[in-house]
C-alpha positions in Angstrom: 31.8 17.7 35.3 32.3 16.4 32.0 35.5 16.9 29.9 35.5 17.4 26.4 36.5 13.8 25.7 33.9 11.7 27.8 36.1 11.9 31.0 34.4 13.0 34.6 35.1 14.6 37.7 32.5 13.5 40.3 31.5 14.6 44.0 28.8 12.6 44.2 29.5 11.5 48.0 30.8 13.9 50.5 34.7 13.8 51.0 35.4 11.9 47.9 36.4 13.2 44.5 36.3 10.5 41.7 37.5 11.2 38.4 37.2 8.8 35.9 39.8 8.2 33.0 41.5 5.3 31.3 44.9 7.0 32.2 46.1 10.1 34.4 48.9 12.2 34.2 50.3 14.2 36.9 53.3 16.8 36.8 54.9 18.2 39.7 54.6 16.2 43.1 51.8 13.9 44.6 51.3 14.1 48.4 48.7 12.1 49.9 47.8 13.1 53.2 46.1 9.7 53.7 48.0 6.7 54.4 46.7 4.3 51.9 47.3 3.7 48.2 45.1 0.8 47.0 45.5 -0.7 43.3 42.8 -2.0 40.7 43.3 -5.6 42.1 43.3 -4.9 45.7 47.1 -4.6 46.5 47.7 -1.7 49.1 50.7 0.7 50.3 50.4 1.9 53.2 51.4 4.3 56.0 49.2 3.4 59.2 52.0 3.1 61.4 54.2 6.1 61.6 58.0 5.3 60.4 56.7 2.1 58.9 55.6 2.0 54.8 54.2 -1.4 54.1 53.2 -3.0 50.8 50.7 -6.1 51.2 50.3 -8.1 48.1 50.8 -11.9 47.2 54.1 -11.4 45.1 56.4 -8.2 45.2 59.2 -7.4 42.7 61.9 -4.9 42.6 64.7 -3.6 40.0 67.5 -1.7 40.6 69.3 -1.5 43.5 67.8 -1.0 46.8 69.5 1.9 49.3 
């Protein structure tokens, strides 16, 4: 499917979706029912272990106060 300004929504293998955009917007909530999140440069959240979230990456930096 092409949008009207060049963007695409793909199924071009089975169980994936690709859509392809310099930037997304979502409103309302995101559930992923998978357990991995995995950034442009290969830096991952993840939930593989149940009670456990894990972020792998070389550094990791917060702000704000942790609770």
């Amino acid at each position: 499917m092409i949008l009207e300004n060049e963007e695409t929504i793909t199924n071009s293998s089975d169980g994936n979706i690709l859509i392809t955009a310099d930037s997304i917007s979502l409103s309302g909530n995101l559930t992923v029912q998978g357990n991995d999140i995995i950034f442009g440069n290969e830096e991952k959240i993840s939930n593989e272990l149940d009670g456990t979230v894990s972020v792998t990456a070389d550094s990791f930096s917060l702000s704000g106060d942790l609770k």
